[in-house]
Residue, then its C-alpha position, 0 to 999 in steps of 0.5 A: x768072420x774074424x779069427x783072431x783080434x790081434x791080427x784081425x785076419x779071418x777064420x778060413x774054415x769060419x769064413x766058408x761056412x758063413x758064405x755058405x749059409x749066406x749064399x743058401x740064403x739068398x745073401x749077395x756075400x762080399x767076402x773079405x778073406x785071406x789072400x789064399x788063392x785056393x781059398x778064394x777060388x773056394x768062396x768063388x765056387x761057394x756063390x760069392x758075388x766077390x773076394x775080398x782078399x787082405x792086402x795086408x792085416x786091416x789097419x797096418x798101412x803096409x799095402x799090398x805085401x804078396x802081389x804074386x798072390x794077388x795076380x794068382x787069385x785074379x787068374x783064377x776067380x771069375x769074380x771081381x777081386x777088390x783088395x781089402x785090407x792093409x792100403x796106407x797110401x795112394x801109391x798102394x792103391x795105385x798097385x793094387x789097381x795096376x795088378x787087376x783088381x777091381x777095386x780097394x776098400x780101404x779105411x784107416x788110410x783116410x780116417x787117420x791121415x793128418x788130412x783126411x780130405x786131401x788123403x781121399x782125393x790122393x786115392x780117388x786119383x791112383x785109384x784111377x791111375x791104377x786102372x788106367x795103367x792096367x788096361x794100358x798095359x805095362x811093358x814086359x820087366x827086363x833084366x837087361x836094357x832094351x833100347x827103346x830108339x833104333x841103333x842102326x845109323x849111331x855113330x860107335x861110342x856116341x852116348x845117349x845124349x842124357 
């Protein structure tokens, strides 16, 4: 249920009620919602097989904007999270695959791309990639260099090699 036209983002209080008539009446409800956590773990309670929350306003191809948001929800839910909304590149697909969600659903990216067939072959491939970078694991983010070969045994002031 869509709030309003100009941003296409949905109507929370609209969006509830929908999922909770839907799911009483035997709906399996795919829910495209906000990327609230609080809501998302409502719609989750309410019997939604999925949240669906917007990586960014539907069309707009600026990608995943709160990835904090998103790493939030999929804590919190016990529901496939798939990232609705927003993507315009392969790279944000990428993303939103590596942060843990399950899937993208996306349109606009392909179907307005200069090579729509091209673009879809883009985002099958970071869709994978995605994925596989998240079950492998990223290193830890640092603020500082970790050396990532032994420092005993260098010669002091010797460099790198690069």
């Amino acid at each position: 249920m869509l709030g309003d036209p100009r941003t296409l983002l949905p109507d929370p209080i609209g969006t509830l009620e929908a999922t909770r008539e839907l799911v009483a009446q035997g709906f399996e409800v795919l829910v495209y919602c906000s990327d609230d956590p609080r809501m998302c773990v409502r719609l989750a309670e309410l019997g939604a097989k999925s949240v669906m929350p917007a990586g960014s306003p539907i069309g707009s191809g600026q990608g995943v904007l709160n990835p904090n948001a998103i790493r939030i929800i999929l804590e919190l839910v016990e529901v496939p999270v798939i990232v609705d909304a927003g993507v315009g590149t392969a790279s944000d697909v990428a993303f939103a695959m590596e942060l843990g969600a399950a899937g993208v659903l996306l349109n606009t990216a392909i179907a307005g791309a200069q090579d729509p067939l091209r673009m879809a072959a883009a985002m099958k491939a970071a869709c994978f990639a995605g994925r596989q970078a998240w079950l492998a694991g990223r290193i830890p983010r640092r603020l500082y260099a970790n050396a990532s070969s032994p420092m005993e045994g260098r010669i002091a002031g010797a460099g790198s090699g690069a």
